[in-house]
LOLOVEX-463801 format. One record per residue (C-alpha): residue in one letter; residue number from 1; x, y, z. Coordinates in steps of 0.001 Angstrom, whole numbers, plus 524288, in hexadecimal, padded with zeros to 5 digits. Layout:
<sites>
code:pos:X:Y:Z
a:NUM:X:Y:Z;
...
</sites>
This chain:
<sites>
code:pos:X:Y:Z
x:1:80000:80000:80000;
x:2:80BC9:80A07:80374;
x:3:81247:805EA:7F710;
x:4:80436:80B5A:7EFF5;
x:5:80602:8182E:7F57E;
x:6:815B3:819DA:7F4B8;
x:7:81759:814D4:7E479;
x:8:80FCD:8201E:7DF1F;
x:9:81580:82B4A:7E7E8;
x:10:822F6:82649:7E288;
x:11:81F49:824FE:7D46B;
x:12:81AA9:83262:7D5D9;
x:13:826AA:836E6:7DC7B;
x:14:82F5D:8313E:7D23D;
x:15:82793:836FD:7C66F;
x:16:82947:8448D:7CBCB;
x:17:8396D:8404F:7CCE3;
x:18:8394B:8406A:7DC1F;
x:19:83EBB:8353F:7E542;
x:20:83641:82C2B:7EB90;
x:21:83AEB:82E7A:7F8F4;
x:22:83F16:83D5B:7FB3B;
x:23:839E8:84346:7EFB2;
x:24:844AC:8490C:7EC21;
x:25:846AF:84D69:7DC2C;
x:26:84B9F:8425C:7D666;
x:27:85383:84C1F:7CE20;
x:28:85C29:84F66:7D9BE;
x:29:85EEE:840FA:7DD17;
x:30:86E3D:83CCF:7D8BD;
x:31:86E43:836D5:7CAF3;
x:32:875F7:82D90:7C5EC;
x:33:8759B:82757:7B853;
x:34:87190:81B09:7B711;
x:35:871DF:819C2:7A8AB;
x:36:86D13:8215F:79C82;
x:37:85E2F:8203E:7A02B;
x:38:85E96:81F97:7ADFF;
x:39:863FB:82737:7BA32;
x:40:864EB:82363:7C76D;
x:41:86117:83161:7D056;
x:42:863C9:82C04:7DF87;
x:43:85A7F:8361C:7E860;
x:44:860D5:83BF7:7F4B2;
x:45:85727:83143:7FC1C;
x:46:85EE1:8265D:7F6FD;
x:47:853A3:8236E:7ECF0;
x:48:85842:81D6B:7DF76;
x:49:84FF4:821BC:7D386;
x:50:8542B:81E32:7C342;
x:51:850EF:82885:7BA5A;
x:52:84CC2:82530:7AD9D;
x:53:850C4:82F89:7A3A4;
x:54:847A5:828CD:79807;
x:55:83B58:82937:79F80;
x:56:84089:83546:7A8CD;
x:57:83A46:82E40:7B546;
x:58:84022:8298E:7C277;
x:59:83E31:81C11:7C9B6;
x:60:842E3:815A3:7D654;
x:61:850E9:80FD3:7D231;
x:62:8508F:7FF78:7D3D6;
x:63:8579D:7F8B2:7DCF0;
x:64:86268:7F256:7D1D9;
x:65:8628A:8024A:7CD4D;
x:66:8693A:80739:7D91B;
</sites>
């Protein structure tokens, strides 16, 4: 039931390019290149998100990602 309420307040929050936890700019956040189409951007909460330059959206980085 949490899980119901949490999902769509993070999609959200990650369509308007903020972190999940602090809601910080994800702008701000450290990059680093992870390739040509992707960057890793590491918020100042410890919070991993991939940048996708084709589709200009960010998403929670995967465990074999980090």
């Amino acid at each position: 039931m949490f899980k119901n309420i949490i999902a769509p307040v993070q999609a959200w929050l990650l369509a308007k390019g903020q972190c999940v936890g602090c809601g910080m700019p994800l702008k701000k956040g450290k990059k680093e290149v992870v390739d040509n189409d992707n960057d890793r951007i590491i918020c100042r909460c410890g919070r991993i998100f991939i940048y996708s330059k084709g589709t200009e959206k960010y998403r929670r980085a995967l465990f074999e990602e980090v």
